[in-house]
Backbone as a printed PyTorch tensor [residue, N CA C, xyz], in Angstrom:
tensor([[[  18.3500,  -41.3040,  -79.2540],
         [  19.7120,  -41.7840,  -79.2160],
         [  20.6660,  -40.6820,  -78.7660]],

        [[  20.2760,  -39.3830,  -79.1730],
         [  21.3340,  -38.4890,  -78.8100],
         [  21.1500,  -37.7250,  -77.3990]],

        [[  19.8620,  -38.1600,  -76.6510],
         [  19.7710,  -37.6260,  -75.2090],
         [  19.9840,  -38.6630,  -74.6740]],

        [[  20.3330,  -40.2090,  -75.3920],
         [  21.0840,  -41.1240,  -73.9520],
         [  21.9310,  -40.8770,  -74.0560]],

        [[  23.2380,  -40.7470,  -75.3530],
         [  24.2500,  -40.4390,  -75.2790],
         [  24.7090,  -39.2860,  -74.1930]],

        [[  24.2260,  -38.1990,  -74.3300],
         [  24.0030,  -36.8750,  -73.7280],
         [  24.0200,  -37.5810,  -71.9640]],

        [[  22.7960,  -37.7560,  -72.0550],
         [  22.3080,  -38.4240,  -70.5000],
         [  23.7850,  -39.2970,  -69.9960]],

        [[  24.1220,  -40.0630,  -70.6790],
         [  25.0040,  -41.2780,  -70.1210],
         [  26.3370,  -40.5470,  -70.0880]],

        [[  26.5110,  -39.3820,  -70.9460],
         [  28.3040,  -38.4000,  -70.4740],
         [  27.8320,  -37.3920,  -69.2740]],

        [[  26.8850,  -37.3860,  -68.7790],
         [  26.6560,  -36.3930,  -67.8700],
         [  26.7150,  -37.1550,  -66.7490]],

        [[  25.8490,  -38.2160,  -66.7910],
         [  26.0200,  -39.1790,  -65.4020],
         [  27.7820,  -39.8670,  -65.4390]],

        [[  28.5880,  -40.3740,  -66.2020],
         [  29.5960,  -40.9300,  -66.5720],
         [  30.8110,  -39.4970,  -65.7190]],

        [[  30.4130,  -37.9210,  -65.9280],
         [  31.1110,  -37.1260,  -65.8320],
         [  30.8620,  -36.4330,  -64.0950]],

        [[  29.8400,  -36.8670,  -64.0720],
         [  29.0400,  -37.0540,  -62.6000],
         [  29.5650,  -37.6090,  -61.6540]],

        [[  30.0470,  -39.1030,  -62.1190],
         [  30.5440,  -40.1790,  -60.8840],
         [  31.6930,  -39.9520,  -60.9700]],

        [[  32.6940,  -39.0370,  -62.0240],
         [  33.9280,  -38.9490,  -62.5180],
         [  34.2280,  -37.9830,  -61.1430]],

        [[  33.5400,  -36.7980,  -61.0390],
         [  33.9050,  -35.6940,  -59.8040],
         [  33.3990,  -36.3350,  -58.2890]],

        [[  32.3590,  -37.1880,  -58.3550],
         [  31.8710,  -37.9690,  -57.3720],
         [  33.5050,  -38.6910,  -56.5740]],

        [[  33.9950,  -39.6120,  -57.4980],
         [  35.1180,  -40.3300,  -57.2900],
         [  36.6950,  -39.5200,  -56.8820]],

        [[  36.7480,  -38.5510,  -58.1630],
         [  37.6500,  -37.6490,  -57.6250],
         [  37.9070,  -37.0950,  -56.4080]],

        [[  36.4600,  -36.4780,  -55.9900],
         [  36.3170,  -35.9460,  -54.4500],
         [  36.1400,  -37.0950,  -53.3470]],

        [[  36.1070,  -37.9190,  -53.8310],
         [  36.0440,  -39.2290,  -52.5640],
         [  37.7440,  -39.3700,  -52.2600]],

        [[  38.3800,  -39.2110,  -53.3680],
         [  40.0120,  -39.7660,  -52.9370],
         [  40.3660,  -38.3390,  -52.7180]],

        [[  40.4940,  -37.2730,  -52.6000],
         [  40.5050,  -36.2080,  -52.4980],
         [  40.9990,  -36.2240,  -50.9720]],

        [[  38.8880,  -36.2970,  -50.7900],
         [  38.8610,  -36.3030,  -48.9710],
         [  39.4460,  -37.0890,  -48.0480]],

        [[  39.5560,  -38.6410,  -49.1850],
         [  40.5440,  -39.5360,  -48.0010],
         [  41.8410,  -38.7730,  -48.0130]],

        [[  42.4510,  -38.1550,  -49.2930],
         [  44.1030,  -37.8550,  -48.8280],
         [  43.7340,  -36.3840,  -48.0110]],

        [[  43.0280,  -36.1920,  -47.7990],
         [  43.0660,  -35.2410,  -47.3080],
         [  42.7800,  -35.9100,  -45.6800]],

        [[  42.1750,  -36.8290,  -45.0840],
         [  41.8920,  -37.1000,  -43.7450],
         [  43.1350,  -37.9360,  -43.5320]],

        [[  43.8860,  -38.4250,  -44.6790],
         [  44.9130,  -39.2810,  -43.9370],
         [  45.9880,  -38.2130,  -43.5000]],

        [[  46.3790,  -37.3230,  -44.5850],
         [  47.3130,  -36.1590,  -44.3450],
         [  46.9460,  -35.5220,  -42.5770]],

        [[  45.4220,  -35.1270,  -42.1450],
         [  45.1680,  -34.8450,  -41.0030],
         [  45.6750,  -35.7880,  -39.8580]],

        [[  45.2330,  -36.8980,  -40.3620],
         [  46.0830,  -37.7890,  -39.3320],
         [  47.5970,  -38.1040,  -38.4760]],

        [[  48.3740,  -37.1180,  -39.3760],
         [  49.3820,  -36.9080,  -39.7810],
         [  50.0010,  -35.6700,  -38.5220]],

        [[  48.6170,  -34.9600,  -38.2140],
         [  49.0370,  -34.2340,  -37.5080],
         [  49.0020,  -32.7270,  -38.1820]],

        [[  48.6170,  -32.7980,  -39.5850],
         [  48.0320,  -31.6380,  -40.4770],
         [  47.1670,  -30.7420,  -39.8210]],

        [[  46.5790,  -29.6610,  -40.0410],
         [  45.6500,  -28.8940,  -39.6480],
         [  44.6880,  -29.1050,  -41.2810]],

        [[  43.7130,  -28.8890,  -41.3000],
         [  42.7840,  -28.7820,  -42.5710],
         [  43.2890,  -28.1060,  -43.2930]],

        [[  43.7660,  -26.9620,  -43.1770],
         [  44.0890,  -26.1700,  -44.3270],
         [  45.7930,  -26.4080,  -45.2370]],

        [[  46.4460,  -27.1130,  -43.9130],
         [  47.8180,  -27.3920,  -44.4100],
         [  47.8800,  -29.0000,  -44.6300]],

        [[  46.5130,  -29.7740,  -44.9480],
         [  46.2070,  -31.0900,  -45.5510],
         [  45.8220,  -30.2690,  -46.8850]],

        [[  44.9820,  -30.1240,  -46.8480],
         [  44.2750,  -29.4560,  -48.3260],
         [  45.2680,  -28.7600,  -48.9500]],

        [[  46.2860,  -28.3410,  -48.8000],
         [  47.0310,  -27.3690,  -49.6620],
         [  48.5570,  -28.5990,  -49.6430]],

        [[  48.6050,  -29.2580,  -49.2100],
         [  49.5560,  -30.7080,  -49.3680],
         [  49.1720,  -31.2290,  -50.8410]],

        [[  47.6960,  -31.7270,  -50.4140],
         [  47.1380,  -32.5970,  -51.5020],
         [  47.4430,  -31.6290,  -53.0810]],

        [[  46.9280,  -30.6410,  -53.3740],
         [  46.8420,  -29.7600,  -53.9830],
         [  48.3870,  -29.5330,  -54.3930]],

        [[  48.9230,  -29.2180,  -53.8720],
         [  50.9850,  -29.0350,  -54.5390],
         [  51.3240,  -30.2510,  -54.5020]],

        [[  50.6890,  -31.4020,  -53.9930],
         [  51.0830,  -32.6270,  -54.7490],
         [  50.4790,  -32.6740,  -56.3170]],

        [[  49.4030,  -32.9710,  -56.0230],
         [  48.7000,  -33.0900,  -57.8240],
         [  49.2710,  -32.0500,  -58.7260]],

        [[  49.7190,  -31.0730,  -58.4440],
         [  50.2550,  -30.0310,  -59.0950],
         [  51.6440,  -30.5720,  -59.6100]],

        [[  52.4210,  -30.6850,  -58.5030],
         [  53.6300,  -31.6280,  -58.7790],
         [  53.8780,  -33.2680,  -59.7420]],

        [[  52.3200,  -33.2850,  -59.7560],
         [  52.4360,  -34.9760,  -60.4290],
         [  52.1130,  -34.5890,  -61.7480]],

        [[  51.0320,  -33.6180,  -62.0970],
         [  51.1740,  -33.2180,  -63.4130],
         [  51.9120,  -32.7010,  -64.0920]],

        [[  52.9360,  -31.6110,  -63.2410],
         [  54.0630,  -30.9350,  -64.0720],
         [  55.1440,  -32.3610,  -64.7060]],

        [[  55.0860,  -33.1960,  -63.9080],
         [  55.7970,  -34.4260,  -63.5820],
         [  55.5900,  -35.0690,  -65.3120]],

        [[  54.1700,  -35.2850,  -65.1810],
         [  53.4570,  -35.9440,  -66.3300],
         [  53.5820,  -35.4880,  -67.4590]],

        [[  53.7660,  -33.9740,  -67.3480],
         [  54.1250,  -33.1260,  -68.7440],
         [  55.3280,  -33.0890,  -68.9510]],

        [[  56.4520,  -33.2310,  -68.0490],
         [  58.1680,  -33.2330,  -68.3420],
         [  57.9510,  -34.5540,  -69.2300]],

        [[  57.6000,  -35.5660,  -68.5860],
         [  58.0190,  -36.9860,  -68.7980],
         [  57.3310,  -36.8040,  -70.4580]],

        [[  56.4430,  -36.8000,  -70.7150],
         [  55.7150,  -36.9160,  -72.2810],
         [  56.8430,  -36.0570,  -73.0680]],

        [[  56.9800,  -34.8830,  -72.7450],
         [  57.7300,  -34.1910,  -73.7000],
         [  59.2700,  -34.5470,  -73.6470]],

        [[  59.6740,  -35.7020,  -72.4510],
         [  61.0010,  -36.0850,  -72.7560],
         [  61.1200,  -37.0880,  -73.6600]],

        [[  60.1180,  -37.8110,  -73.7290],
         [  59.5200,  -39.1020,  -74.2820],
         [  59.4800,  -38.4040,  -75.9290]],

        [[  58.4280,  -37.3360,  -75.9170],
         [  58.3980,  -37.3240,  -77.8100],
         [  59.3540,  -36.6690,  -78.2270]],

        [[  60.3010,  -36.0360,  -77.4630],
         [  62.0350,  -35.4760,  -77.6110],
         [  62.7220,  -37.0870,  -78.2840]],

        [[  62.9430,  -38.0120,  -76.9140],
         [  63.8060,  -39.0800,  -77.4340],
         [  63.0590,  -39.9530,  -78.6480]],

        [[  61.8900,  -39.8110,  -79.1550],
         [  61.4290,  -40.5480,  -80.0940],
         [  61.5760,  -40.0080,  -81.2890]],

        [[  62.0570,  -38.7110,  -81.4460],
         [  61.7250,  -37.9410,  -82.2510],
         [  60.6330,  -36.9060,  -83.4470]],

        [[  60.0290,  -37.1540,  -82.1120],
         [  58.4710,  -36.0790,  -82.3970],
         [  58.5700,  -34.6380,  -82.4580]],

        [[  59.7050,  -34.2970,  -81.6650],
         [  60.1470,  -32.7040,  -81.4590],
         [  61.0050,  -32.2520,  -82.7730]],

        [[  61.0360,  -33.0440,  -83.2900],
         [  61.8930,  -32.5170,  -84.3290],
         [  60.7920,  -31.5990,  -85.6440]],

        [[  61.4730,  -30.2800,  -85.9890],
         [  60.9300,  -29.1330,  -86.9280],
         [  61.0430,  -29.8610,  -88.1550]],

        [[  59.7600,  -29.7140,  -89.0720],
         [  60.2310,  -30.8090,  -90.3840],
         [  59.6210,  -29.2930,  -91.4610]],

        [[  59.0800,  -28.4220,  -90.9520],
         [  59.1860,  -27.2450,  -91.9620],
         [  60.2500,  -26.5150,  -91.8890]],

        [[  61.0940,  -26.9460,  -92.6750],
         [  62.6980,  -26.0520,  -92.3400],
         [  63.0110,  -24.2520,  -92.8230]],

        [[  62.0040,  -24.7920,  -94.5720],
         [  61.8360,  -23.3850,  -94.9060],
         [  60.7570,  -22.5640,  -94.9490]],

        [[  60.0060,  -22.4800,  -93.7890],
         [  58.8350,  -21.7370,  -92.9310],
         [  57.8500,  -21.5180,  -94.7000]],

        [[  57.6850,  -22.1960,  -94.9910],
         [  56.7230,  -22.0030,  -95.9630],
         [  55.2330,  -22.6900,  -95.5020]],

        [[  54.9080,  -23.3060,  -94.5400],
         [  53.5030,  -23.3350,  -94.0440],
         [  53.4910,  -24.9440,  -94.2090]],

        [[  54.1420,  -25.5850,  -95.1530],
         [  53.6630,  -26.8850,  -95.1260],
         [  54.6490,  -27.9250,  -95.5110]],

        [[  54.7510,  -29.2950,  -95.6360],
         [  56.1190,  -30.0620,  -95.3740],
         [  56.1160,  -30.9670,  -95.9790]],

        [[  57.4970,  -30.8010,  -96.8000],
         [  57.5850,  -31.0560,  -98.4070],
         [  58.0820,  -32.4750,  -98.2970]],

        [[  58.7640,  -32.9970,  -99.5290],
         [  58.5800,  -34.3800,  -98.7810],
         [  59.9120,  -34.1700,  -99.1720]],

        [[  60.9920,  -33.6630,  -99.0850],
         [  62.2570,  -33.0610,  -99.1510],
         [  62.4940,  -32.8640,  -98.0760]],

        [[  61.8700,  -32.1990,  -97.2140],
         [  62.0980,  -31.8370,  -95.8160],
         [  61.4610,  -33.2690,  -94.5360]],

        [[  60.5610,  -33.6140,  -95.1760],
         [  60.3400,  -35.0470,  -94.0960],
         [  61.4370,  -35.7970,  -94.5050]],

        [[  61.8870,  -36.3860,  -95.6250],
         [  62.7700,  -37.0470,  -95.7520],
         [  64.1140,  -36.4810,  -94.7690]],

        [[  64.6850,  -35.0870,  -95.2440],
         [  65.3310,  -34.8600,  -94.7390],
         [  65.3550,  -35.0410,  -93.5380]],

        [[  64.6140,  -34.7520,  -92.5710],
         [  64.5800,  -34.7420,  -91.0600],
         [  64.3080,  -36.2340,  -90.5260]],

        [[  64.2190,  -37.0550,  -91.0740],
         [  64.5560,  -38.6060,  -90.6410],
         [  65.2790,  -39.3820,  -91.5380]],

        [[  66.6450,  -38.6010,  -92.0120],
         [  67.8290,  -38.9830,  -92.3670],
         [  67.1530,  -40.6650,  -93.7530]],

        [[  66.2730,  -39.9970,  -94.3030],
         [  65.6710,  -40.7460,  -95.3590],
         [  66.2100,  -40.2730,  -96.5350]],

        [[  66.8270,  -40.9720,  -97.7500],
         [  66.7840,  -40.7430,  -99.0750],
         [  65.5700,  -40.6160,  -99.7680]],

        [[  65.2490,  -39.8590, -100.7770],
         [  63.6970,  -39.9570, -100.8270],
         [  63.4690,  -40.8630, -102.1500]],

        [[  64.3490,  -41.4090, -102.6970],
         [  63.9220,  -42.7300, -103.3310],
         [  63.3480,  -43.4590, -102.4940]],

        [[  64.0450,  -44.0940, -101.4310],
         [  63.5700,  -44.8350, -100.1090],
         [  61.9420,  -44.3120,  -99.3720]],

        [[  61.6590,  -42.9410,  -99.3460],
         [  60.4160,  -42.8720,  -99.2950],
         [  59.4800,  -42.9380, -100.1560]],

        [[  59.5440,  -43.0680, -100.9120],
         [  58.4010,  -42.6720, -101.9610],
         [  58.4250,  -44.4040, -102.7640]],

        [[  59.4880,  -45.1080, -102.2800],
         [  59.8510,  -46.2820, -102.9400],
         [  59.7840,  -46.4970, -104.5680]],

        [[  60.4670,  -45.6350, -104.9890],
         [  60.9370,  -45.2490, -106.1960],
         [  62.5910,  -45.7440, -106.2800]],

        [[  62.8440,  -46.4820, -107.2060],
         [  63.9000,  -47.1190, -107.8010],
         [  64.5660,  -46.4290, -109.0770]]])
């Protein structure tokens, strides 16, 4: 069981770079078409994907900014987060959390 598993992420991780490099080479022959030279297709493709991930990492971290994921809930650097301080940092009474009356 644990060398198909094994077997089946290696082939699975296999067709993964297989596929990658297939769309790769097409943006890379369409870019030539273009009137590119090989080396200034290949280095297109490349500061694009570069550009789409920086892209991908702004957008997530603007995203858990406006949701409020970025927010510090250890206020007084003591290592761990009290339920004084979670409350606090999502404007909770802590009767209301703990649902205590």
């Amino acid at each position: 069981m644990v060398v198909e598993d094994l077997l089946g992420d290696i082939c699975f991780e296999f067709l993964f770079w297989i596929a990658l490099h297939v769309v790769y080479e097409i943006a890379v022959q369409i870019l030539m078409g273009f009137g590119l030279s090989r080396m200034e297709a290949e280095g297109s493709a490349l500061a694009f994907v570069f550009v789409v991930i920086f892209l991908m990492a702004a957008l997530t971290a603007y995203r858990r900014k406006k949701l409020g994921k970025a927010v510090t809930l250890d206020t007084d650097g003591d290592g761990r987060i009290s339920a004084e301080e979670e409350a606090a940092a999502f404007d909770i009474e802590e009767e209301e959390w703990w649902g205590e009356e």
